[in-house]
N, C-alpha and C positions, 0 to 999 in steps of 0.2 A: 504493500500500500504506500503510496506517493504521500509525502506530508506534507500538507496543503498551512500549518503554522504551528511555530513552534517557540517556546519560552524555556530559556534555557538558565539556569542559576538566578534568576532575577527578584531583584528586591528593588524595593521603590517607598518614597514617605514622600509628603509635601513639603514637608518641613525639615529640617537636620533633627536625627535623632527620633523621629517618629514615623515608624516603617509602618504602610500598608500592609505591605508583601513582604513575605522574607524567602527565601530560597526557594522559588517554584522553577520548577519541571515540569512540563506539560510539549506533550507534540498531538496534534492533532492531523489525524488524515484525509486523504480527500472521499468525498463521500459519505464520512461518517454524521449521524445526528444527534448531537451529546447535548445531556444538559449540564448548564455548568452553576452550583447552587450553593448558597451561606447564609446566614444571617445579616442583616442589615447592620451593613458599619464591615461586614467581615472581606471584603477587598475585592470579589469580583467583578464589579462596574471598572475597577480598576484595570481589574486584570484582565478586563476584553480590552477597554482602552490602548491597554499596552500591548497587546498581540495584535491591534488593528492600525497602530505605529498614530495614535494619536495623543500619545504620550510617551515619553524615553524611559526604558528602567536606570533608578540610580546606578545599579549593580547589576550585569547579567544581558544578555542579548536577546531580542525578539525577531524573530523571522516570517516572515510570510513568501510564501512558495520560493525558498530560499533566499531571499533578501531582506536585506535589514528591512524591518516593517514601513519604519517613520520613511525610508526610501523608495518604498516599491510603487513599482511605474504602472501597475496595470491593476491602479486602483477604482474603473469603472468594474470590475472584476468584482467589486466589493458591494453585497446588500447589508446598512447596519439601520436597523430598528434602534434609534437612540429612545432610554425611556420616555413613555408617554405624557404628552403636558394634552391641558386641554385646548380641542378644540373649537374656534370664537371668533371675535372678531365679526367688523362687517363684510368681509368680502366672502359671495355665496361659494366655494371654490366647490366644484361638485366632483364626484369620485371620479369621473370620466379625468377630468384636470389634476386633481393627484396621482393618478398614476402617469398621467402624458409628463408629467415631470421626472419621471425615472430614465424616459429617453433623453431629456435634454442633457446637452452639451453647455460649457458657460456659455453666456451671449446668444443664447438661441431661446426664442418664443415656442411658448404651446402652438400655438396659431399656426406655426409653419413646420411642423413635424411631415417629415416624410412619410409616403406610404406604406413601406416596409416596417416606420416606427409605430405608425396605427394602426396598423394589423398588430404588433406585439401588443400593443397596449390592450386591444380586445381581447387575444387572448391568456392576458394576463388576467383582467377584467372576470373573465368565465373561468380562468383556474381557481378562482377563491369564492365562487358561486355571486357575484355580481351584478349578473347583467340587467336585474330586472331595476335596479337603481342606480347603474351607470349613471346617468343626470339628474342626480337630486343633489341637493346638498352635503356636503358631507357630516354637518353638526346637526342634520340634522336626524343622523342614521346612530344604531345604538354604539355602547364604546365596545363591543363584538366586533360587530362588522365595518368601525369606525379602523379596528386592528385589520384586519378584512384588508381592506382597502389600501392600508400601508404597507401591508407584506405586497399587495400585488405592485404597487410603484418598484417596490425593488425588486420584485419580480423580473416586470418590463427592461428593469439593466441586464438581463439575463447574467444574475451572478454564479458565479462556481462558489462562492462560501455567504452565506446567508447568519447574519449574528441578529438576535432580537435581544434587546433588553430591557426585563420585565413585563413581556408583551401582555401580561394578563390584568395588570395594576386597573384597579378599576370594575374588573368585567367579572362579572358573576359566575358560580363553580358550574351552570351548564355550558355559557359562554369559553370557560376557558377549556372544556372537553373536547367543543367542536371544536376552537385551536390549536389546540392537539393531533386530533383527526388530523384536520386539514393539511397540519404541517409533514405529520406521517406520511401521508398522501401524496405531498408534495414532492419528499423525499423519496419516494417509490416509484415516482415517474418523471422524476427529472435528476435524481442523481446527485441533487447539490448537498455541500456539507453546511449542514445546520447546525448552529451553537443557541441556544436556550438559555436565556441566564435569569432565573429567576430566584427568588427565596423560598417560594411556594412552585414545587415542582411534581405534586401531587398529578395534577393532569398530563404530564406528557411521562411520566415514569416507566408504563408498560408501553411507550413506545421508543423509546431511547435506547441503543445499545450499548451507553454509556453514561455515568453519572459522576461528573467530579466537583466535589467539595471544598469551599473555598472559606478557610478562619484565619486569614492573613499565609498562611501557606497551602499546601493542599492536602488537606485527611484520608479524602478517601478518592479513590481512581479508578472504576472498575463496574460492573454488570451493575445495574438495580437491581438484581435478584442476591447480591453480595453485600447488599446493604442491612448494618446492622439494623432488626427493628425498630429498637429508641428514634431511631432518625427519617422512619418514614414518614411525610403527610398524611397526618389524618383527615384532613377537610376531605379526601377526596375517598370513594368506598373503594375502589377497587387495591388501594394503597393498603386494605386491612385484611386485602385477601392471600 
């Protein structure tokens, strides 16, 4: 398996003397759909950060499909779901228009997107079950299909590594099932490497072929079915089973 990013001895603080991360190792390959999950405060917003070169480690090297991350050139190559703020504001922008923004380029208009980019976008659109409100608003659709909508924009980049962060903040325990689903789904017929980074990772667990835990280093690294109990989700039922 080709390792599509990798963190090698890396530790990082914001400040002198107050380390985030301390010595992670982590390689990620391509294809895989891992989640990557801690407690709030415990360093993994960080540590996507830094495997996606939008941050330096103080200590330790990050890599993405073997290049220093913060360098790599084939960063249309990249879908990242930064956590969710709300959406607002006057401008009606409707889901058809957030994802026509996954094909832009700097300096290029929705308005002028090539043919070839509006066919991806529809069928970005129908990969996350859409189309029946392609042109409505987007605030004004629930924060499900609100997430919906964001995975498909970075769909339409047609990326090889897909990172969501916290994708479920907000959106209710059947909400976050069929996100799950979907991303399973997505991962089955397209191939690409999914990272998951939530704290609550109760919904995507029996689909993940991997689970790593993030408390300023990494605990644990390996199957969800090798996961001690104590540390399962319970919000979710199938998590008890």
């Amino acid at each position: 398996m080709q390792v599509a990013a990798a963190l090698r001895g890396v530790s990082f603080g914001y400040r002198p003397g107050q380390r985030v991360l301390e010595r992670v190792d982590l390689e990620l390959g391509e294809g895989e759909f891992v989640a990557v999950a801690g407690p709030n405060g415990g360093g993994k917003t960080t540590l996507i950060r830094i495997l996606l070169g939008l941050e330096r480690p103080t200590e330790g090297t990050a890599l993405l499909y073997g290049e220093p991350a913060h360098r790599f050139a084939g960063r249309r190559a990249l879908g990242y779901l930064a956590q969710r703020s709300e959406v607002g504001g006057d401008a009606p922008a409707t889901v058809r228009e957030v994802v026509s923004a996954g094909r832009l380029a700097p300096g290029r208009l929705v308005g002028r997107l090539r043919r070839e980019d509006r066919e991806l976008v529809a069928e970005a659109i129908g990969r996350v079950g859409l189309e029946s409100v392609a042109d409505a608003p987007l605030r004004t659709l629930s924060g499900g299909m609100q997430q919906r909508a964001f995975i498909a924009k970075a769909l339409a980049g047609q990326p090889s590594l897909l990172v969501l962060d916290e994708p479920t903040t907000g959106v209710d325990a059947e909400s976050q099932e069929s996100l799950a689903d979907l991303l399973s789904d997505l991962h089955g017929e397209l191939g690409v490497t999914i990272v998951y980074v939530s704290h609550e990772f109760g919904a995507v667990e029996h689909h993940v072929e991997r689970l790593v835990l993030v408390r300023r280093t990494i605990v644990f690294d390996g199957s969800p079915h090798d996961l001690p109990g104590v540390w399962h989700d319970p919000a979710h039922v199938h998590a008890r089973e």
